[in-house]
PAVOMI-428188 format. One line per field, with one value per residue (C-alpha): x, y, z; residue in three letters. Coordinates in Angstrom, 1 decimal. Layout:
u <- X;...
v <- Y;...
w <- Z;...
r <- ALA;...
END
This chain:
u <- -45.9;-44.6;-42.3;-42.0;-43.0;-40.7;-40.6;-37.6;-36.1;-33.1;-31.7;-28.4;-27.0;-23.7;-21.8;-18.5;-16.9;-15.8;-12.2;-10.3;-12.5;-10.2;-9.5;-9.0;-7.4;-4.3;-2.3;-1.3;-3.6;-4.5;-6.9;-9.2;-6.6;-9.3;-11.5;-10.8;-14.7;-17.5;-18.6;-22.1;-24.9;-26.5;-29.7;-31.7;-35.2;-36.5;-40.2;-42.2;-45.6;-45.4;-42.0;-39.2;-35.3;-32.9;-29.5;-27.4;-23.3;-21.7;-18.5;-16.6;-13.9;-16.3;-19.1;-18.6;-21.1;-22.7;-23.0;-24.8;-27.0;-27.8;-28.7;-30.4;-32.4;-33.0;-34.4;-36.2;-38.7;-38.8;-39.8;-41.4;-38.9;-38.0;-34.1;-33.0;-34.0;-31.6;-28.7;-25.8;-22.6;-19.0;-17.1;-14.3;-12.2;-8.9;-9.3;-12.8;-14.2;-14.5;-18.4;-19.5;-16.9;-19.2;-17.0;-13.5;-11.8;-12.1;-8.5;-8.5;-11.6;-12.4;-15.1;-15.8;-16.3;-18.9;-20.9;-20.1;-21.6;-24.5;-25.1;-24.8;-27.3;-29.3;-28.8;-28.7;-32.5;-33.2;-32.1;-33.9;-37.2;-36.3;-35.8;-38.5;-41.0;-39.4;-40.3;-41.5;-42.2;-38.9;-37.7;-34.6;-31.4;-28.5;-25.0;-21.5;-18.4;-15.1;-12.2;-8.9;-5.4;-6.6;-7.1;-4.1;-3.5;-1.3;-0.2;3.5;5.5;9.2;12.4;13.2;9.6;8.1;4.8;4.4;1.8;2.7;6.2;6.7;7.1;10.0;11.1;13.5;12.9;9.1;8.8;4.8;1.3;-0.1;-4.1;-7.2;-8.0;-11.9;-11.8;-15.8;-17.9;-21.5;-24.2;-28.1;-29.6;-33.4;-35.1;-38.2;-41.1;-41.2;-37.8;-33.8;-32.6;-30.4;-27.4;-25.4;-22.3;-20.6;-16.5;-13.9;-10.9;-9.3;-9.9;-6.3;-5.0;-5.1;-2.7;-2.4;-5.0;-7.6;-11.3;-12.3;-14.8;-11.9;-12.4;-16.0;-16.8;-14.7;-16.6;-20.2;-19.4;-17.6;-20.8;-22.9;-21.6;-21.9;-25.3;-27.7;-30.5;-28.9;-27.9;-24.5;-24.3;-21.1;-21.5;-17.2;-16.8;-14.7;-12.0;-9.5;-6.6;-7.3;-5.6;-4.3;-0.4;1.0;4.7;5.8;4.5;5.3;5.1;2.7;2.0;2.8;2.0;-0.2;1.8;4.1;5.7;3.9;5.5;4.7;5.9;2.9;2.2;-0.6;-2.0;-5.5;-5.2;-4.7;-8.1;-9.4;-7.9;-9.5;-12.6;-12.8;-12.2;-14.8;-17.0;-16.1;-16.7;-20.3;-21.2;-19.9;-22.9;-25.4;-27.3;-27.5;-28.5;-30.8;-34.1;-35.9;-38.6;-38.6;-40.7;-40.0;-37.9;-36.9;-34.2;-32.6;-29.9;-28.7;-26.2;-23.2;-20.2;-16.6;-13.6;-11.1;-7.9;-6.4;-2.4;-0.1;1.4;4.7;4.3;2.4;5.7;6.8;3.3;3.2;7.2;5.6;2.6;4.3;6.9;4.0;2.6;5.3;5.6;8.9;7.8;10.4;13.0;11.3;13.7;10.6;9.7;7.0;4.2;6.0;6.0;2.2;2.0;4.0;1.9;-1.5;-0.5;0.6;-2.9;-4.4;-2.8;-3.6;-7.2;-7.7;-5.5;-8.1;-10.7;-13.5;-12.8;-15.4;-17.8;-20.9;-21.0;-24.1;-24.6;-27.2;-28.8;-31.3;-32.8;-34.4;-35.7;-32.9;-30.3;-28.7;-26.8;-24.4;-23.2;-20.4;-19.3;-15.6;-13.1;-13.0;-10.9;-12.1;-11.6;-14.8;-16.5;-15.9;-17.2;-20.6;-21.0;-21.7;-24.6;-27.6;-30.8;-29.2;-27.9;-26.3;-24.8;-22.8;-20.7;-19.8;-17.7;-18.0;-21.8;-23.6;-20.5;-16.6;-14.9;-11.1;-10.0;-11.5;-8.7;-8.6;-7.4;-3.8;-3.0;-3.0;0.5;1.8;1.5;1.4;0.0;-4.2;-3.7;-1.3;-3.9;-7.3;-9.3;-10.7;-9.0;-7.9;-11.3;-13.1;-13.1;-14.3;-17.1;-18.6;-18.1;-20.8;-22.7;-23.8;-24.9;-26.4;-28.4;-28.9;-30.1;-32.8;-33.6
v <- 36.5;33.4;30.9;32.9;29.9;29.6;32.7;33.9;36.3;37.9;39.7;40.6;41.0;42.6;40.2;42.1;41.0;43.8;44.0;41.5;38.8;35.7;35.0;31.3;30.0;29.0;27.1;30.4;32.6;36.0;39.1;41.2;44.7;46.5;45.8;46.1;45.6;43.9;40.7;39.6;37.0;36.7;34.5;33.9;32.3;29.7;28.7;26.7;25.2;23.6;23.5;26.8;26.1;28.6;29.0;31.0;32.3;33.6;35.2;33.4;30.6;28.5;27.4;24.2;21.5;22.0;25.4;24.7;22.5;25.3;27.7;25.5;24.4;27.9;29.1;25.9;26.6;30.5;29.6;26.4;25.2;21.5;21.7;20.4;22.8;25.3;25.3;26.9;27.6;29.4;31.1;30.5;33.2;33.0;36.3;36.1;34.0;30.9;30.3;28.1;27.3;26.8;28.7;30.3;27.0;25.5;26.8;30.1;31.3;34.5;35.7;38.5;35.5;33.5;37.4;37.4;33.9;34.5;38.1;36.4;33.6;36.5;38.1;34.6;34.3;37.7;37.5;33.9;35.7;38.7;36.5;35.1;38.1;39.1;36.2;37.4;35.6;34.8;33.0;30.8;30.8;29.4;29.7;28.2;30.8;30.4;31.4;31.9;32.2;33.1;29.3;27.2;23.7;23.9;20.8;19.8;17.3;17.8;16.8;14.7;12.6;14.9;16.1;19.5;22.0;25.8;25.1;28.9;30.8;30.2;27.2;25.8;22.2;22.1;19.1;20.0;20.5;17.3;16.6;18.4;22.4;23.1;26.8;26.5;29.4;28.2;31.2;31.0;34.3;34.6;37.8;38.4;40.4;43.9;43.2;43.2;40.3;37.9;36.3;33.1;32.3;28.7;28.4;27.1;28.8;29.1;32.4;33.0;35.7;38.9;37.3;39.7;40.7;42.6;41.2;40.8;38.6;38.4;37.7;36.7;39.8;41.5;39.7;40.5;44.4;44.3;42.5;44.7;48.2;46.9;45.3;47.3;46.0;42.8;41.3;38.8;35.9;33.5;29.7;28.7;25.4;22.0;24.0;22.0;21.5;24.9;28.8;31.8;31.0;31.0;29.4;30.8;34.8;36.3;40.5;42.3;39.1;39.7;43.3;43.9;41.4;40.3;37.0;35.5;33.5;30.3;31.4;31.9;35.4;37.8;40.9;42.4;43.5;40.8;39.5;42.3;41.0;37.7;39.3;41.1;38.3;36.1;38.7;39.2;35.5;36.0;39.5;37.3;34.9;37.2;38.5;35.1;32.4;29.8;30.5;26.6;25.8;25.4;21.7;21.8;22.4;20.1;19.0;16.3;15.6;12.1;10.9;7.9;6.6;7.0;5.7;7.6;8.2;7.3;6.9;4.8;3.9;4.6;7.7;9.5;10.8;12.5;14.4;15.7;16.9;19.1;19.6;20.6;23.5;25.1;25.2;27.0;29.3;27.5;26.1;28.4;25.9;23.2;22.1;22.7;26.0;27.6;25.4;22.2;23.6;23.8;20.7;19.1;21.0;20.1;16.5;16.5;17.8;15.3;12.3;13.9;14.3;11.2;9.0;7.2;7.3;7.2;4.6;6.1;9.3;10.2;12.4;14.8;15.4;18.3;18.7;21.1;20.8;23.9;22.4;21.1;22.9;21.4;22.6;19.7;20.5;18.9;19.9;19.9;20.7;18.5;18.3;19.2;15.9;16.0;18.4;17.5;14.1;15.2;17.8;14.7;13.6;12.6;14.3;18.1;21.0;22.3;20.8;23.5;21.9;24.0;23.3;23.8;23.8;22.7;21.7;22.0;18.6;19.3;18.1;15.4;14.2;12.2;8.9;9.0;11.9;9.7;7.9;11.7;13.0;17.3;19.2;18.3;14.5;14.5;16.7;14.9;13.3;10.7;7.3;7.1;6.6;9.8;11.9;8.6;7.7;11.4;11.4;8.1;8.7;13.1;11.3;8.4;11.7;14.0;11.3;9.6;13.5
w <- 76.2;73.9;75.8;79.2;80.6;84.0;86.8;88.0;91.0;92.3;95.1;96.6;99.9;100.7;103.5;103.8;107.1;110.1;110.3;112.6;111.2;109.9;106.3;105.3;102.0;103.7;106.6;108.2;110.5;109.0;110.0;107.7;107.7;105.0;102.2;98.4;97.3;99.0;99.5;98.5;98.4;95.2;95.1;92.1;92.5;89.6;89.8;87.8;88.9;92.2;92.3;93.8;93.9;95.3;93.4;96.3;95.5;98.6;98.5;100.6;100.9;102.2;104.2;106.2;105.8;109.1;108.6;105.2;106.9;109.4;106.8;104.3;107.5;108.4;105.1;104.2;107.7;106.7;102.6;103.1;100.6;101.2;102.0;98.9;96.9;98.6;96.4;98.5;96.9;98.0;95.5;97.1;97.1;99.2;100.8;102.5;105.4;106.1;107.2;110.0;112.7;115.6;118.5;118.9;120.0;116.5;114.7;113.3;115.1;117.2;118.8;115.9;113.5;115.2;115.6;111.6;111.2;112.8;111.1;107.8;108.3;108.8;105.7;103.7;104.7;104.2;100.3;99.8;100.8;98.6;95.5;96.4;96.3;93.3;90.8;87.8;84.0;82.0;79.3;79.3;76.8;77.0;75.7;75.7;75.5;76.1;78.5;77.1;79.0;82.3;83.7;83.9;85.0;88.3;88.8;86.4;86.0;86.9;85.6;88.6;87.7;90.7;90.7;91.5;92.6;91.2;90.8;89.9;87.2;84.5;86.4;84.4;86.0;84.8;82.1;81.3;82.8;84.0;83.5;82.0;81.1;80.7;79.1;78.2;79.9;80.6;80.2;81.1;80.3;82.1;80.2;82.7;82.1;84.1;85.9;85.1;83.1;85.1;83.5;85.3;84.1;85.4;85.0;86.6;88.3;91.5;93.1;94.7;92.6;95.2;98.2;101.6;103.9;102.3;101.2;97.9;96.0;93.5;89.7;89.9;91.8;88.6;86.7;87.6;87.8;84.7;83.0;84.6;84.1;80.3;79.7;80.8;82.8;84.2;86.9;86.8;89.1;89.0;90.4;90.0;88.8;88.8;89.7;92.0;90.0;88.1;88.9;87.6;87.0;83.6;84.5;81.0;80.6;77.7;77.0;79.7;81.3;84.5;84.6;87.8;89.9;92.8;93.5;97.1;99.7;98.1;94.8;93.4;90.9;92.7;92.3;92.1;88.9;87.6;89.3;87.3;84.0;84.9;85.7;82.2;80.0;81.7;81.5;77.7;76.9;78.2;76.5;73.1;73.1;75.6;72.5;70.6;73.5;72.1;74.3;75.4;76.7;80.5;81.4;84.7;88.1;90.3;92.6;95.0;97.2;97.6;99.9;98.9;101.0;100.1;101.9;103.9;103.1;106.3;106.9;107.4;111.4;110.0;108.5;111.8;113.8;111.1;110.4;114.2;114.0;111.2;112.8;115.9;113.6;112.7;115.9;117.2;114.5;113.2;109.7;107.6;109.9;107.5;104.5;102.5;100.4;98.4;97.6;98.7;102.3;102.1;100.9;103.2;106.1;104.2;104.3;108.0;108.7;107.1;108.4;112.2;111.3;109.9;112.0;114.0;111.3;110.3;107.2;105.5;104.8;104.1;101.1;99.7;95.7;95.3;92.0;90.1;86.7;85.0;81.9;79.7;81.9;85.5;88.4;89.6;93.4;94.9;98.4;97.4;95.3;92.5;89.7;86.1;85.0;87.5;85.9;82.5;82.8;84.9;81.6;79.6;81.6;79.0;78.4;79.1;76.8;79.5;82.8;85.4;87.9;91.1;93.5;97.4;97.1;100.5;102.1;102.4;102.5;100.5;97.3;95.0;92.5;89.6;90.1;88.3;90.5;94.1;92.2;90.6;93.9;94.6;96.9;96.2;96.5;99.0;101.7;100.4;102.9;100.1;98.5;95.0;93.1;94.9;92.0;89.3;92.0;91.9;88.2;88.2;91.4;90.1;86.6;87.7;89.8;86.8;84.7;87.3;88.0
r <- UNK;UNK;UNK;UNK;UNK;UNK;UNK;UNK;UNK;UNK;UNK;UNK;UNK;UNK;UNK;UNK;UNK;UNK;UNK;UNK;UNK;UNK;UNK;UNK;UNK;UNK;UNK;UNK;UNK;UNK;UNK;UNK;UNK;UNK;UNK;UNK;UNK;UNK;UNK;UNK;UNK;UNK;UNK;UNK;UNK;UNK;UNK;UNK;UNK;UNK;UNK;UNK;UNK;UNK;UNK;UNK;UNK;UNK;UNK;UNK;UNK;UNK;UNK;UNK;UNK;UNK;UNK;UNK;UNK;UNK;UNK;UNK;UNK;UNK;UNK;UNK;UNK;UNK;UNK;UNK;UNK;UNK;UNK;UNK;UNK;UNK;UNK;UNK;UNK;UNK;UNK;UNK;UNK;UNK;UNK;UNK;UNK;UNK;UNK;UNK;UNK;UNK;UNK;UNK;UNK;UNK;UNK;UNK;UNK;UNK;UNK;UNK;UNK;UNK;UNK;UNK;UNK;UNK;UNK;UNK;UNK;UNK;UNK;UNK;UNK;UNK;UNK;UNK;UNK;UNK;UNK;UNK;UNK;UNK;UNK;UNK;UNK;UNK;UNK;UNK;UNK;UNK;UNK;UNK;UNK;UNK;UNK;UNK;UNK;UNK;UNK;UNK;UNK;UNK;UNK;UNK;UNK;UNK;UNK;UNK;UNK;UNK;UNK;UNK;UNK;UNK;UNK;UNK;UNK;UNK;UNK;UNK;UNK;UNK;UNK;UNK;UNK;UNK;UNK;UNK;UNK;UNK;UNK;UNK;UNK;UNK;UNK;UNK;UNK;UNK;UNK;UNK;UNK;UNK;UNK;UNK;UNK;UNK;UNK;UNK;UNK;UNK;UNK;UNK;UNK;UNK;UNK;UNK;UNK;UNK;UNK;UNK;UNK;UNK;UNK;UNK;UNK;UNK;UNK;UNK;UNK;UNK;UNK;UNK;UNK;UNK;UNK;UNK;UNK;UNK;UNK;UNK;UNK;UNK;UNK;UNK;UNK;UNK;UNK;UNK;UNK;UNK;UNK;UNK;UNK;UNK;UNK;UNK;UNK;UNK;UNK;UNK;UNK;UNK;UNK;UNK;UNK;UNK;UNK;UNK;UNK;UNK;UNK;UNK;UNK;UNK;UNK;UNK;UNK;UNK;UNK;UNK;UNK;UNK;UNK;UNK;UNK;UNK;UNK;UNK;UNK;UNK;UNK;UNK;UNK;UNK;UNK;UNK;UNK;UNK;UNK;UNK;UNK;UNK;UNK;UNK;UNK;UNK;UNK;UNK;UNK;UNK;UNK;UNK;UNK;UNK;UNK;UNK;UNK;UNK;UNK;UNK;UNK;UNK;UNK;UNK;UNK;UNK;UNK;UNK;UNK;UNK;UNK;UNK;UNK;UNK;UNK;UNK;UNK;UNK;UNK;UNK;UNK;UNK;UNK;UNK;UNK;UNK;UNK;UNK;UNK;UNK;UNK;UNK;UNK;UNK;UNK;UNK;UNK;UNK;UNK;UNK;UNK;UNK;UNK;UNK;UNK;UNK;UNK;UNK;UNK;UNK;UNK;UNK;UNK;UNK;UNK;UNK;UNK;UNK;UNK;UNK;UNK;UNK;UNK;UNK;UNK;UNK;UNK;UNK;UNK;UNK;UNK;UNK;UNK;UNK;UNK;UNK;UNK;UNK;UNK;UNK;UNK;UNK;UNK;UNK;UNK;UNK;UNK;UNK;UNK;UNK;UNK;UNK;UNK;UNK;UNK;UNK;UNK;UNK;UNK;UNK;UNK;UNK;UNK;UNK;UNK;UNK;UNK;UNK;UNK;UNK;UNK;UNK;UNK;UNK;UNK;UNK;UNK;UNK;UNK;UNK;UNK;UNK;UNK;UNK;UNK;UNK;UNK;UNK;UNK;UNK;UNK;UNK;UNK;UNK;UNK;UNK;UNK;UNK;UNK;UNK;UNK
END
């Protein structure tokens, strides 16, 4: 048929942990108690002539980079796939696993996980070589929606001049919202010959809105239920984007705002159905423009990984015996005695961390930028969480229609803030590994990419 000119294939994997298995998202241990709805791997396939790339979402917190490596190396040798072509992104939800700690000594670690880790490499491979099998002709469209009022920027300024990170809700003391809000909904549809349609939707937005101990892909597994229950004969996959500075909180709710929702111990707003709410309006903004994508021509597939250096951002002599007294209060289970609460409490601990784990170096890292082009359409991965600023300045990367950022694709290395936000200060800056500039030198480094790709 006219202008299926590219082959496409999905599969999906469920990789719901066994109780007792650790959760990550924050700087306190805590155990799987029950599961809420499952976690999955969703591949999809893209092939055109010589050329295959693997687009793979995992619901999870994250994967660390050496597990990526691991798995990209795994299912390169059981596809043939070079390794760059292995696209592997976490969602990033906060109550899911973190993949990849090599053994039980390395933090919040137990001998269930590393089983779990190795079961899902399994699994990982297992749904590359379905989406493989199941390429079939498609077309390509693509779409831009929009996200309203469910994606907030977190980080406000103060009356004091402070900069803070979810300062809470009707906080009387908040001045305004400091930095960038990116509400656009990227949507490729791929309509395939013989075979369900598959539908990718790119957005950005911080999957923290359940809390407690109970797994859940949260909004984006909403999301891809919702979309599917509704448009028949598709399958919904969800890459999250630039989404560092980005989360659920609305600091001033008005009506049934908060309905489906309990304050959390760092005064952040939770609930699950609110991660439905989430999940329905992002699914909404992709049904709007589902029926009327513009369908391109697909020229070719391709991708590459390059690697660039960025300095460390190590701490100062001065400032190191006050980062292990915190260290130490949270060892011992004592970080309520800290004069700190809520959010600045995690900050505080985040920032401790940081200057431990970087006190001795290195002074610099090696960093890896993954990208795939599908035509006129391109998949930007950064192992991270960058800031939207990030994202929006990699969208305006020439010779695309459409460019998706992701974050925490084929790695886990923290935060990537703008520049301005090393001197505002809050909780992102504060714990990043990287100088002031990180977030301006991905910005440069993914384009110059995309545009040489």
């Amino acid at each position: 048929m006219e202008n299926f000119d590219v082959k496409v294939g999905f599969s999906r994997v469920v990789i719901t942990p066994p109780l007792g298995t650790n959760i990550h998202g924050y700087y306190h241990q805590r155990l799987s108690e029950g599961v809420l709805d499952d976690l999955e791997a969703n591949v999809v396939a893209v092939s055109k002539g010589d050329n295959t790339v693997l687009l793979i979402a995992l619901d999870c917190e994250a994967s660390t980079t050496d597990y990526c490596e691991k798995v990209r190396e795994t299912v390169a040798n059981a596809t043939g796939l070079p390794k760059h072509a292995i696209y592997m992104h976490s969602t990033h939800t906060h109550v899911g696993p973190c993949l990849g700690y090599a053994n039980a000594s390395q933090g919040y670690c137990n001998d269930l996980d590393v089983e779990y880790y190795s079961y899902t490499v399994k699994n990982i491979v297992s749904a590359c070589a379905y989406a493989i099998k199941d390429l079939k002709p498609a077309k390509m469209g693509v779409a831009v929606s929009k996200a309203e009022r469910v994606g907030f920027n977190r980080r406000y300024l103060m009356k004091d001049g402070s900069t803070k990170t979810n300062p809470g809700v009707n906080n009387p003391d908040i001045v305004k919202s400091i930095g960038l809000l990116d509400e656009r909904v990227n949507v490729i549809r791929f309509e395939r010959e013989c075979g369900d349609n598959i539908v990718i939707g790119n957005y950005g937005n911080h999957p923290d809105v359940i809390g407690n101990n109970l797994i859940s892909a949260d909004w984006l597994g909403f999301a891809r239920r919702t979309f599917e229950r509704a448009i028949d004969n598709t399958k919904a996959v969800f890459f999250n984007g630039a989404q560092g500075d980005i989360n659920h909180v609305n600091v001033k709710p008005v009506g049934g705002d908060l309905n489906g929702m309990f304050n959390d111990f760092d005064d952040v707003t939770r609930g699950y159905a609110h991660s439905r709410h989430i999940g329905n309006v992002i699914a909404g903004a992709m049904m709007s423009v589902y029926e009327k994508v513009e369908f391109i021509p697909v020229s070719e597939v391709k991708s590459t990984e390059v690697v660039i250096e960025v300095p460390s951002n190590m701490p100062k002599p001065e400032d190191m015996e006050r980062a292990y007294y915190i260290q130490k209060m949270v060892d011992e289970g004592r970080r309520h005695e800290l004069p700190e609460k809520g959010m600045l409490l995690t900050t505080v601990m985040a920032e401790a961390a940081r200057m431990i784990r970087l006190e001795h170096g290195p002074e610099f890292f090696p960093m890896n930028l993954t990208a795939i082009k599908i035509g006129e359409v391109a998949f930007m991965g950064i192992p991270g969480e960058p800031f939207t600023g990030v994202g929006m300045g990699l969208k305006e990367a020439k010779g695309y229609k459409m460019v998706c950022p992701t974050c925490l694709t084929n790695g886990s290395r923290g935060y990537f803030p703008m520049k301005d936000s090393y001197d505002e200060g809050g909780y992102e800056a504060r714990s990043s590994s990287y100088k002031a500039g990180i977030a301006e030198t991905i910005i440069a480094e993914g384009k110059k990419v995309l545009e040489n790709l």
